[in-house]
N, C-alpha and C positions, 0 to 999 in steps of 0.2 A: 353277482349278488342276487339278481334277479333268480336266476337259476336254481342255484341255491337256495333261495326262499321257499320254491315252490317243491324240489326235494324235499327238503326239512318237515313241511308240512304234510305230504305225501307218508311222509317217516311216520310221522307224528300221529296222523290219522289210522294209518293201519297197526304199528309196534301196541301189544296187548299191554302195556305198562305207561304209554303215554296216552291212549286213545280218548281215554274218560278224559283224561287231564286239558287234552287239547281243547276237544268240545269244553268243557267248564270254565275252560280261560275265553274263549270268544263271545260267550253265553252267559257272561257275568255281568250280570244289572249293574252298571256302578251311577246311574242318576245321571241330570236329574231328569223327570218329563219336559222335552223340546216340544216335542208334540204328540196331543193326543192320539193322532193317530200311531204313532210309535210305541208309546210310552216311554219307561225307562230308557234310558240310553244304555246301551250294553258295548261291550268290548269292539264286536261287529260292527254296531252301527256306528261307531267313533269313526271306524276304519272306513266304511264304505260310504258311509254320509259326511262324515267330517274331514277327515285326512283327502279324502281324492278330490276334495272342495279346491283344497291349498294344490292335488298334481293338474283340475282344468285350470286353475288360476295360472297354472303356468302354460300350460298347453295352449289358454287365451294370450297369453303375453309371444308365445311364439308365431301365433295364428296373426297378431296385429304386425309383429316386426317383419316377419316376412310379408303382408301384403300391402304396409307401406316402406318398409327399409330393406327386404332381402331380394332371395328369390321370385318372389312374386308380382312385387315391385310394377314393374314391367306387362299392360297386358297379354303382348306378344308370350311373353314367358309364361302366361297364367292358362294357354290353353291347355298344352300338352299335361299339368297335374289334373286341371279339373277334368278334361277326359278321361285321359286312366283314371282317375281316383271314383269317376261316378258311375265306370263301367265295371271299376271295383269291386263296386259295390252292389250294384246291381246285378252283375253276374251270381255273384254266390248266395243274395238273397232269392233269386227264382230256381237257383240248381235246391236249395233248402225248402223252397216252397213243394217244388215237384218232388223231393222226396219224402218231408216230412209233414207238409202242409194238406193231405188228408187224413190225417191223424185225428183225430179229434183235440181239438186243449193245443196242438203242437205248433199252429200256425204263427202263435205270437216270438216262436222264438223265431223269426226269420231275418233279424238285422244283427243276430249274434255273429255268423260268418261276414258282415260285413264288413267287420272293422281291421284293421292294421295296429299293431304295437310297433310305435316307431320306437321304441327303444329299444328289445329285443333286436327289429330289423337293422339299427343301425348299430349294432351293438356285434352280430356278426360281419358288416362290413368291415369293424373296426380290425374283426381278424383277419379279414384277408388282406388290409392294409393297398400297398401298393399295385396288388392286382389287380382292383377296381379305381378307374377311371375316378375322379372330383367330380367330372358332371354327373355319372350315374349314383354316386352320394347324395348330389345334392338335390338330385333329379328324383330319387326313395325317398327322401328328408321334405319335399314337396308336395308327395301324392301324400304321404302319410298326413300331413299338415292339414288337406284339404280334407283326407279321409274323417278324422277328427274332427271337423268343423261336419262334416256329415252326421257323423256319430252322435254331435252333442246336440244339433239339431231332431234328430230322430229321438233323443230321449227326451227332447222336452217338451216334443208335440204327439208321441206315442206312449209313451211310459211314464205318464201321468196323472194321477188317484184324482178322486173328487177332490173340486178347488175351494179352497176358502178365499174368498174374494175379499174380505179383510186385509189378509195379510199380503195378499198379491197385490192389492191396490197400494199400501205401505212400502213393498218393496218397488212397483213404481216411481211411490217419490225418494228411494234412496237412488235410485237409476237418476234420475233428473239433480238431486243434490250432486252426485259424482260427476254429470255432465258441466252442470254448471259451474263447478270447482274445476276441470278441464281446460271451460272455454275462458275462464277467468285467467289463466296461467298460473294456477296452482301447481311447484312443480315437489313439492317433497313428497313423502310415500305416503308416511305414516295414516292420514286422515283418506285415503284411499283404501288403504288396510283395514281400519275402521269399519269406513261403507262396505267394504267385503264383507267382513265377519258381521253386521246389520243385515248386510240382503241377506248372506246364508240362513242365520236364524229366520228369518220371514220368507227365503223359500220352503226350509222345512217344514214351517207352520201350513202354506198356502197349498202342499200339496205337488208341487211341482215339483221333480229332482231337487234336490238340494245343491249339488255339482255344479250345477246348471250356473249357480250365482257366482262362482270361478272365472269362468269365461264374459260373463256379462261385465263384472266390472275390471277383465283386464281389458277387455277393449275401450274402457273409459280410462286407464290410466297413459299419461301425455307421453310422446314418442319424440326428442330431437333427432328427427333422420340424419344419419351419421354415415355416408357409403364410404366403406374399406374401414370404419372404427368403430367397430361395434360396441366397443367398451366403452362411450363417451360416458364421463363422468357426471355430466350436463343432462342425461337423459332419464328421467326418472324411469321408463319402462324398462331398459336395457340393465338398471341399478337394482330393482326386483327381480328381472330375468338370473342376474348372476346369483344375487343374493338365496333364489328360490330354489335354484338349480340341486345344488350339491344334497341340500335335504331330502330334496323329492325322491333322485336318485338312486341314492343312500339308504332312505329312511322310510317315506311314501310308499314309493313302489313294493321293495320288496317286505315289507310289513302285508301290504294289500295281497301279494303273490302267498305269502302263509298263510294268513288270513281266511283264501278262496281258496287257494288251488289243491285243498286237502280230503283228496277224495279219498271214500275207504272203499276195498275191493273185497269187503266182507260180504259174500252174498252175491256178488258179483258173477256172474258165470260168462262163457263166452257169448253164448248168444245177446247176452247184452250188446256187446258191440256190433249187433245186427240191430237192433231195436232204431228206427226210424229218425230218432232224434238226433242219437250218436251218429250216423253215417249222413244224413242231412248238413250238419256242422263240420265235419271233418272235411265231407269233398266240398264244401264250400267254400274253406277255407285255403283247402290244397290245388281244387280243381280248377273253382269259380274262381280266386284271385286271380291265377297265370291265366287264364282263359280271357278275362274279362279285362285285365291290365296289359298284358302284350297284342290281343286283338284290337284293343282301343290305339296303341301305339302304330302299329300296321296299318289300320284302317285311315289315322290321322295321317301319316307321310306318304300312302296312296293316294291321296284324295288334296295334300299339297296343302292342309291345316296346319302340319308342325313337322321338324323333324326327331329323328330321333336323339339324344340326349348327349352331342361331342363326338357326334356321328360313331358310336360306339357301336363294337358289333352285335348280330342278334342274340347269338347265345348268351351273351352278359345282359344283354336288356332282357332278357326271356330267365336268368337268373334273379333279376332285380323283382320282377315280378312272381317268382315261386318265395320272393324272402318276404314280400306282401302280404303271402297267404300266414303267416306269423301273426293272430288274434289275439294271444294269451292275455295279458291284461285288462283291454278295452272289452273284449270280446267275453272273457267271464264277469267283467260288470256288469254290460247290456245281459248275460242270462242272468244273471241275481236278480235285475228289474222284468224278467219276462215270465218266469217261473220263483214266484218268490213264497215262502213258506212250501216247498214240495222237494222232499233231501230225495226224494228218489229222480226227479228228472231233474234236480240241481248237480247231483252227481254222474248223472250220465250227460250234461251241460259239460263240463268238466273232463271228460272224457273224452269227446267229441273234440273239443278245444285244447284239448294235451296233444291227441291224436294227427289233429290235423296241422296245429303250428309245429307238430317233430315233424313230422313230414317235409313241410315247406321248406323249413329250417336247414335240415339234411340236403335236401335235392338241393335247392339253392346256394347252400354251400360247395356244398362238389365241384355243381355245375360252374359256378365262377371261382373255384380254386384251378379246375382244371383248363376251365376255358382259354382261350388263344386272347391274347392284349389286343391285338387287330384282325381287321378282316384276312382273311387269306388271298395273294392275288390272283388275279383272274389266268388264264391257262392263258401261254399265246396261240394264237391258233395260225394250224400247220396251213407250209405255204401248199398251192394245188397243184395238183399233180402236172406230170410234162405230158 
């Protein structure tokens, strides 16, 4: 569906009989003023302030279950994601820097190639099904986790307007009421949903992502650690988790994916696809992820920090890492906050970000379709001469 989404919109953007129509539907004031600085609420801004509120709210709910009930659980287990996941990151933000960071205006977009879509990524694992290993599932499903927790942090201490300290201090004490409804044993949902939908409005107001208030108050809602039951009924985190899911999935995402990913190539010539930004983004995404996530993997079981993921061979680990450099979602939200009112370097954001998750996408599927299930064995070696 995802995919789909972002065809359609592609369609939509360029076919000479939807084009107008497209823009007019995104671009449609429907009210009311959230915040001055916004104004109106428009179609857009439902989508990218409102709706992605409710996909970190989830994305916070997965970030808290894995680092007290899942994968992460575990320190031992929490090195090998947050390595790959911050060498991730960091690779493809300085491959961006160096290409496009003497640009003038260009250096803000340099955390666009950092991020991971873990749904996309684990969304072609899902096709190759039996060929890939559970551990390097759940070992993608890890870095992406952390990758996000990256991602949400860099938008909320980078990508930031002037603050209204009002409304920030306001959403302070709805942080402190939700805490204190936590530590109380509050366990139903609903008056958590609540304080969500309260902080989001007063992040909006204060200036600060609005998104941002997804993730803060899932890490306030209560968790019954449950290992091997994830479904506990008893657990109000895990009862949002499910409840959130199928929506986001469904409905969030690719709403979001038409929404952005509707570039027009009106005007477009090749050499765009030389212009600094596009190719900064693209190998960041393509280059910088494998580079910076199987280097981190290599360098950690040389060095006797971790090992690799069910001792799985390198071409599938070195697969899991080009399925990383997969940005498309996260990665066109971070440019909408880096370049925002500019349709000429929003579309070649776009571009960059189309370019380099097909790329990833591609390689990383071949390469663990074709790849061997285990290592190959070592030669015996020949007995010595008479």
């Amino acid at each position: 569906m995802l995919i789909a989404a972002a065809a359609l919109a592609m369609l939509a953007a360029n076919l000479a009989a939807t084009r107008e129509l497209y823009e007019a539907i995104l671009h449609h004031a429907t009210g009311p003023v959230l915040s001055s600085a916004l104004g109106p609420m428009t179609v857009h801004l439902w989508i990218n302030d409102g709706l992605m509120a409710v996909f970190f709210l989830l994305v916070g709910l997965e970030i808290k279950r894995e680092l007290v009930d899942g994968g992460l659980s575990r320190p031992s287990r929490r090195v090998l994601p947050f390595l790959a996941a911050g060498a991730g990151m960091a690779v493809p933000a300085l491959l961006y820097l160096a290409i496009a960071g003497g640009t003038p205006g260009l250096a803000r977009g340099w955390a666009i190639p950092a991020a991971t879509d873990i749904a996309f990524a684990v969304g072609i694992l899902a096709l190759l099904g039996s060929r890939v290993p559970p551990s390097l599932k759940i070992f993608l499903t890890a870095v992406a986790i952390v990758d996000d927790m990256g991602a949400v942090a860099i938008i909320a201490l980078v990508y930031t307007a002037g603050l209204d300290w009002g409304a920030l201090a306001a959403a302070v004490g709805v942080v402190a009421l939700l805490a204190a409804l936590n530590r109380h044993g509050e366990m139903r949902v609903w008056p958590y949903l609540v304080g969500f939908a309260l902080l989001w409005w007063l992040m909006l107001r204060s200036g600060v992502h609005a998104t941002v208030a997804g993730v803060i108050a899932a890490l306030l809602v209560p968790i019954a650690p449950s290992p091997g039951a994830p479904d506990d009924a008893t657990s109000p985190l895990h009862r949002l988790e499910h409840a959130l899911s199928p929506w986001v999935a469904f409905g969030v995402v690719p709403l979001f994916a038409f929404a952005n990913a509707g570039v027009s190539f009106a005007g477009i010539e090749l050499e765009t696809l030389t212009h600094p930004l596009v190719i900064g983004i693209a190998l960041g995404l393509f280059l910088g992820k494998q580079l910076g996530i199987a280097g981190a993997i290599l360098l950690a079981e040389r060095f006797g920090l971790a090992k690799r993921p069910g001792g799985a061979p390198w071409r599938q680990v070195y697969g899991i890492a080009l399925l990383a450099g997969i940005g498309f979602t996260m990665s066109l939200f971070i440019g909408q906050l880096a370049f925002p009112g500019d349709p000429v370097l929003a579309d070649e954001v776009k571009l960059g970000v189309l370019g380099g998750s097909l790329l990833a996408a591609v390689s990383g599927y071949l390469l663990l379709r074709f790849a061997p299930s285990r290592e190959p064995p070592c030669a015996a070696s020949s007995p010595p001469p008479n």
